[in-house]
TIZA-843719 format. One record per residue (C-alpha): residue in three letters; x, y, z. Coordinates in steps of 0.25 Angstrom, whole numbers, plus 5000, padded with zeros to 4 digits. Last residue first. Example, Ala and Ser with C-alpha at 12.3 -4.5 7.8 and 13.67 -1.06 7.14 Angstrom:
// residues 2
ser505549965029ala504949825031
This chain:
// residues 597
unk496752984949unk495752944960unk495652834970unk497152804975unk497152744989unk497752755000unk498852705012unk500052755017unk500952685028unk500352565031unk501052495041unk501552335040unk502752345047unk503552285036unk502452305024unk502552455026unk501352485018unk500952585008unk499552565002unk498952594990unk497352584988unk496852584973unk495652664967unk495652594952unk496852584943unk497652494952unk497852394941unk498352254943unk498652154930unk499252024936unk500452004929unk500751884920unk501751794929unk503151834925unk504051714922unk505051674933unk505851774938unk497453675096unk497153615103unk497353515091unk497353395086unk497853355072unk498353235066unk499153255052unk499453135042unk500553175030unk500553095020unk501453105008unk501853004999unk502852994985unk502852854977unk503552744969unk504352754957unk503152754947unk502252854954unk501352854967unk501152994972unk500752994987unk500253124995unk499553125008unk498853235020unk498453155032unk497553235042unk497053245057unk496253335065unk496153395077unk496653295089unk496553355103unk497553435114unk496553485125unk495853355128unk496653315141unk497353435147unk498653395149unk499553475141unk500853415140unk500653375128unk500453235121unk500053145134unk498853245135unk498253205122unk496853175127unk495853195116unk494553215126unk494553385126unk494453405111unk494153275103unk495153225093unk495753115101unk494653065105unk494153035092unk494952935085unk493752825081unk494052815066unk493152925063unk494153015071unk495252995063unk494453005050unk493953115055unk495253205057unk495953115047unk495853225036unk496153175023unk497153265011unk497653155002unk498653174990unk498753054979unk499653034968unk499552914960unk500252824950unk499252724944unk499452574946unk499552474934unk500352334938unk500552214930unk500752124942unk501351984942unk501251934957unk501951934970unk500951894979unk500451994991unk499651905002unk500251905016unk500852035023unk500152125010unk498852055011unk498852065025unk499052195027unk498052235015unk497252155023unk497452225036unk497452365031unk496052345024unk495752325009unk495152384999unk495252344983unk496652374974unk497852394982unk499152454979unk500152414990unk501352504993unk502552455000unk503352465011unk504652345016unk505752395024unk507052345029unk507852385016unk508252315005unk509652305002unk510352264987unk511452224983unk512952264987unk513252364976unk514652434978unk514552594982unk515752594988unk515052595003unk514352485000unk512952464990unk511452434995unk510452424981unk509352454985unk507952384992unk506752434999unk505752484986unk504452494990unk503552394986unk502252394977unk501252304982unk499952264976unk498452214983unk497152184975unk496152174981unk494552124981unk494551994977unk496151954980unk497252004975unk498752034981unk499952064975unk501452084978unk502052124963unk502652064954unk502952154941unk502152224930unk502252354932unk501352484927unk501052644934unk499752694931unk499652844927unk498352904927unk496852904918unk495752914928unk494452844927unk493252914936unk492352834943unk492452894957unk493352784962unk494452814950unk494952714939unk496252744935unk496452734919unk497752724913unk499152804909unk500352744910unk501552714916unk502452594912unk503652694908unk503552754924unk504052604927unk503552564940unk504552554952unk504652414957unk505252444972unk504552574973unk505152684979unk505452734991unk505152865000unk504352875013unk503952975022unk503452955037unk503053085042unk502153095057unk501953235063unk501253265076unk500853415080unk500453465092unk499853635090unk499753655077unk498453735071unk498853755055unk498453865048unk499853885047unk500053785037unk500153615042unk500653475035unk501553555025unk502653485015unk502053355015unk502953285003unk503953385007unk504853245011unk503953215020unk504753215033unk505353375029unk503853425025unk503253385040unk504253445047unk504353575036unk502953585038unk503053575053unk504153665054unk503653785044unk502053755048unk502253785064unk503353885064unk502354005067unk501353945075unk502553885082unk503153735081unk503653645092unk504553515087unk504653345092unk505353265084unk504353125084unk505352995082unk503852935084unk504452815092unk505252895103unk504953045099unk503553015099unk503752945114unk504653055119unk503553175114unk502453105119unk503153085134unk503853225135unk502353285133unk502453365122unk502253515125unk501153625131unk500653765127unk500553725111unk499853835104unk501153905101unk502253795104unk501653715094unk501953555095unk502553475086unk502853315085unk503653255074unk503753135068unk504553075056unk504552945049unk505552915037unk505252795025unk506452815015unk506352675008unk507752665002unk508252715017unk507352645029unk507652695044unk506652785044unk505552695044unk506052595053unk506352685063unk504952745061unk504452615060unk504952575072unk504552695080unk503252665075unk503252555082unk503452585095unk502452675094unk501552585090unk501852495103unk501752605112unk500252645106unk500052485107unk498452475102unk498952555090unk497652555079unk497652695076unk496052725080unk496452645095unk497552725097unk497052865094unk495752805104unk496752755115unk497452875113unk496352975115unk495652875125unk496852895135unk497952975130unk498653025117unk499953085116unk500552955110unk499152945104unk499753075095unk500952985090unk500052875086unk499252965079unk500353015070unk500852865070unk499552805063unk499252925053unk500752885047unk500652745047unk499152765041unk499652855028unk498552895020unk498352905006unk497052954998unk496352974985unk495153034983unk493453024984unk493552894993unk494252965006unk494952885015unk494252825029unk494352695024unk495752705024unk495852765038unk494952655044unk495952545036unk497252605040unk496652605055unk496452465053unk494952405050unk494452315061unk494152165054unk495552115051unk495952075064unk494951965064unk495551925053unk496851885057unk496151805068unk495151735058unk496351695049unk496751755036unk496051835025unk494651845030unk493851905023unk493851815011unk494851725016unk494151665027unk492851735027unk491951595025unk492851535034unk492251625046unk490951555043unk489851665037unk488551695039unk488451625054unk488151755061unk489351785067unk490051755055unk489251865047unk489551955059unk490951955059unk490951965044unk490052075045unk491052165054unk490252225065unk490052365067unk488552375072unk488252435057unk488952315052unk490252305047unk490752255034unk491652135032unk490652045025unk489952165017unk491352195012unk491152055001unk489852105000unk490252224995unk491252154985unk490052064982unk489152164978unk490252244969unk490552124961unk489052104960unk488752224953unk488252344961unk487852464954unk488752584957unk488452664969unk489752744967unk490052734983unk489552584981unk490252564968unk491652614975unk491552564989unk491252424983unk492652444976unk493552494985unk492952404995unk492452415010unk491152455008unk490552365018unk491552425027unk490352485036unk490752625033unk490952595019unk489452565016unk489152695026unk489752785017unk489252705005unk487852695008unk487652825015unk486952875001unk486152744998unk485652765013unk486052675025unk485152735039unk485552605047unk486652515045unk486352365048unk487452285040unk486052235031unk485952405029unk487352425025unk487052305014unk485852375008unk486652505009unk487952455003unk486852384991unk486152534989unk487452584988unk488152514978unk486852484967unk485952394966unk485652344953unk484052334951unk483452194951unk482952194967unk481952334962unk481452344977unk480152384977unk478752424983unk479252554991unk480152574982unk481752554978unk481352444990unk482152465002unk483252375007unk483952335021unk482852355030unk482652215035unk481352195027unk481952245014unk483052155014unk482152045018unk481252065006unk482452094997unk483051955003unk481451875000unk481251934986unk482751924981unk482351824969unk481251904964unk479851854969unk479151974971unk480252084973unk479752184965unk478752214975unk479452254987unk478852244999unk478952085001unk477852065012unk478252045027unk479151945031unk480551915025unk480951765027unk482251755031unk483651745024unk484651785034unk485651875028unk486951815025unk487751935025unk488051915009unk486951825005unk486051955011unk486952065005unk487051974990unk485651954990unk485252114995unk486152154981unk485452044972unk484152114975unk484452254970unk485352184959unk486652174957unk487452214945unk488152104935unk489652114936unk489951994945unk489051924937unk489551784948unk489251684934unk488551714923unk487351624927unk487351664940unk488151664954unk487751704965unk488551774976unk488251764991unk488351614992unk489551615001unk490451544988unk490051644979unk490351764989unk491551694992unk491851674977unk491551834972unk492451884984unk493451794981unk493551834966unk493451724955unk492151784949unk492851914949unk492452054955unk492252164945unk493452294947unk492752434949unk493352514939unk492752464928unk491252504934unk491552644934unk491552714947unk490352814946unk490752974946unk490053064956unk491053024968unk491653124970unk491953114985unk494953775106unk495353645111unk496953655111unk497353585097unk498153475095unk499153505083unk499453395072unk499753265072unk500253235058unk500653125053unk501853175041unk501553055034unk501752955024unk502853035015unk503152925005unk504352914994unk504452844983unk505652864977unk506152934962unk507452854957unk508452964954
């Protein structure tokens, strides 16, 4: 028997509202950080805007930059203005060098320091952080060190890039392949007053909005000026850890909350809403309760939801109001139960475990403080449509982020596959089997039936945003040759969403005596149930006949045929992100990445 793929992406978790009462020690090696091309699009539009030079050997895309170099590539890039510098040249290393005039300028704004009092060594190779500091202080950050250079770097999205994360985090000299991938993100980082760069660069007459078509711009000016706010999807993934390996489940984190803003009002809801991204909170549960439907209608590709609601009858002096209860009923398809103390962990453990498959078996012991308790389960079994051959598997290096070089299992095809490439990605899919063979009642063949569902998982190489990868997979995947190598993985993730949650501007809702949850309960004392904590336990295993997943999100408050074109060699044996999409409605229903053996 065939083993299937099967997905647990959820078990969300709402859980009781209270009454008030990275090692990083190891250098990423140089080979696992691929070298831009002379042919790339980031290497010709930098060519073509002035900002790259070329030289005797060409773009010396390996060569490492230089101290100097480095504040000639920020000043080309943001097109710095070019005046005179007054006073007396400080630095006396710098009489008549090439950079004498842009140090001098540099060093006058307050963007540089010497390596002395007297000196500013311009032919050294800079390295990572000193450049993200340079440039973070030409964005107008105040108080930038060499050790806040990362953190801060990737806060203003100028470290938006697998790769320029890695040798900044690493502080690897700069080669000018990694320059002008940071520069590249330099045009799409923010400001310390929060504005978008590319915005302000077009303001300013830098750029012509031309110049950013099809470079940062992928479509027209009105598609991409939606672009510009990071999704909820996006703010979660950034907020991941680096040091690990990770999967979340947004579809799932989205309807747990969504079911919590049904007892939300005023600001609470508003700012629960506003952090999820539902402008129409009727309208979103409307839709859910057509992909719930829709969900577990399907057979070959068992994909269920389940919700419940609890409440404890020992903490709890007060019930559902009639009006939450009918609405999560209605579009949640919500079963409604009251636990003990005492019967607490049996039933909502066995809940839990019964919608997962046993793939969650327990979400809560008898530590636990319940009191209002939303649960959210989707599970999802298939297999691959092209399953690999285990016979092709073999043993070869994955490349870690913290330097280390790992042997493992890699999984080999050559087949067509839908494929995307530009610069800086690389974009794969790997469907989900939705057809087989449909016979009648005596068992005779009739061909074969596809089902009304369409989920895959894309393996991408490179970082990219929700709306791009949208994009891309809606518009831009190629059947093309693929000789494919990807290792088989298995991956558990333990994150607290608590401070993510409220670091992505949910805050109401978790502050005793202003989180207004009275629509909930029929309490009506406004501020006494409030949010506690949050949490999303996952497992996935990726294998040669198609993947196992459980994610388990939790919310707490508490008051407690012609010739075969030669393949196109693609190798996710360096931190890779995967994604599982329903390409019919569009929602992402895990997203994460695989870092480490």
């Amino acid at each position: 028997m065939k083993k299937v793929l099967m997905f647990v992406l959820a078990a969300s978790m709402l859980f009781s509202m209270m009454l008030p009462v990275r090692c990083e020690d190891a250098e990423t090696p140089r080979g696992a950080i691929p070298m831009l091309e002379d042919t790339d699009g980031t290497v010709q539009w930098f060519y073509n805007h002035g900002i790259l030079k070329g030289t005797g050997d060409g773009f010396e895309l390996a060569r490492e930059v230089t101290r100097a170099e480095a504040l000639a590539f920020i000043e080309r890039t943001y097109g710095l203005a070019e005046a005179i510098p007054e006073g007396t040249q400080p630095f006396t290393d710098m009489a008549g060098h090439w950079a004498e005039k842009t140090v001098h300028r540099f060093y006058e704004n307050g963007y540089v320091n010497g390596t002395t009092e007297t000196t500013y060594t311009p032919d050294r190779t800079v390295s990572g952080k000193e450049f993200t500091k340079i440039f973070l202080s030409v964005l107008g950050y105040k108080d930038i060190t060499i050790e806040n250079a990362y953190e801060k770097g990737t806060e203003a999205e100028l470290l938006s890039n697998n790769f320029t994360r890695t040798v900044v985090r690493e502080n690897l000299p700069l080669l000018r392949s990694d320059v002008l991938r940071i520069c590249r993100y330099a045009l799409t980082a923010k400001n310390a007053e929060g504005a978008f760069m590319h915005d302000v660069l077009l303001e300013n007459g830098v750029y012509k909005r031309e110049d950013f078509e099809g470079f940062l711009y992928g479509g027209t000016p009105a598609a991409d000026s939606e672009r510009k706010e990071p999704t909820l999807t996006d703010r979660l993934n950034a907020a991941m850890p680096e040091d690990k390996n990770y999967m979340f489940s947004p579809l799932s984190l989205k309807m747990a909350f969504a079911m919590a803003a049904n007892g939300a009002a005023g600001e609470t809801k508003e700012q629960m809403l506003d952090v999820l991204g539902i402008e129409d909170l009727d309208a979103y549960n409307q839709s859910a309760q057509e992909l719930i439907a829709s969900y577990n209608a399907s057979d070959l590709l068992q994909f269920n939801v389940a919700n419940s609601i609890w409440l404890n009858s020992d903490t709890v002096p007060y019930a559902f109001r009639k009006d939450f209860s009918d609405t999560l009923t209605k579009y949640y398809s919500a079963e409604a139960d009251t636990v003990t103390n005492k019967t607490k962990v049996s039933k909502i453990n066995g809940w839990a475990s019964e919608n997962t498959r046993g793939k969650i078996p327990a979400i809560i012991d008898d530590n636990t403080l319940v009191e209002v308790l939303l649960l959210n389960a989707l599970y999802f079994k298939g297999t691959w449509q092209n399953e690999f051959s285990p016979h092709a598997t073999k043993k070869e290096i994955f490349f870690e982020r913290n330097g280390k070089q790992s042997e493992t299992d890699f999984m080999h095809a050559t087949r067509n596959y839908n494929y995307y490439k530009d610069d800086s990605l690389e974009v794969l899919e790997l469907p989900y089997l939705n057809r087989a063979p449909k016979e009648d009642a005596g068992g005779k063949y009739l061909g074969m039936e596809s089902y009304d569902y369409d989920v895959s998982m894309f393996l991408v190489n490179g970082t990219i945003s929700e709306q791009k990868f949208s994009d891309i997979a809606d518009n831009k995947l190629n059947s093309t040759r693929i000789s494919l190598a990807v290792p088989k993985f298995k991956i558990e993730t333990d994150i607290d969403l608590k401070t993510i949650m409220q670091d992505l501007g949910m805050t109401i809702a978790f502050t005793e005596g202003q989180a207004d949850f009275t629509p909930m309960l029929t309490c009506n004392e406004k501020g006494r149930y409030f949010l506690t904590g949050a949490f999303q336990k996952s497992f996935i295993e990726v294998d040669e006949k198609g993947t196992e997943a459980a994610v388990i999100t939790g919310v707490a408050a508490g008051a407690t045929s012609a010739r075969p074109a030669e393949p196109i060699e693609v190798r996710f044996d360096k931190p890779f992100t995967f994604i599982i999409r329903d390409n019919k409605s569009g929602e992402i229903l895990f997203i994460g990445e695989y870092a480490f053996v």
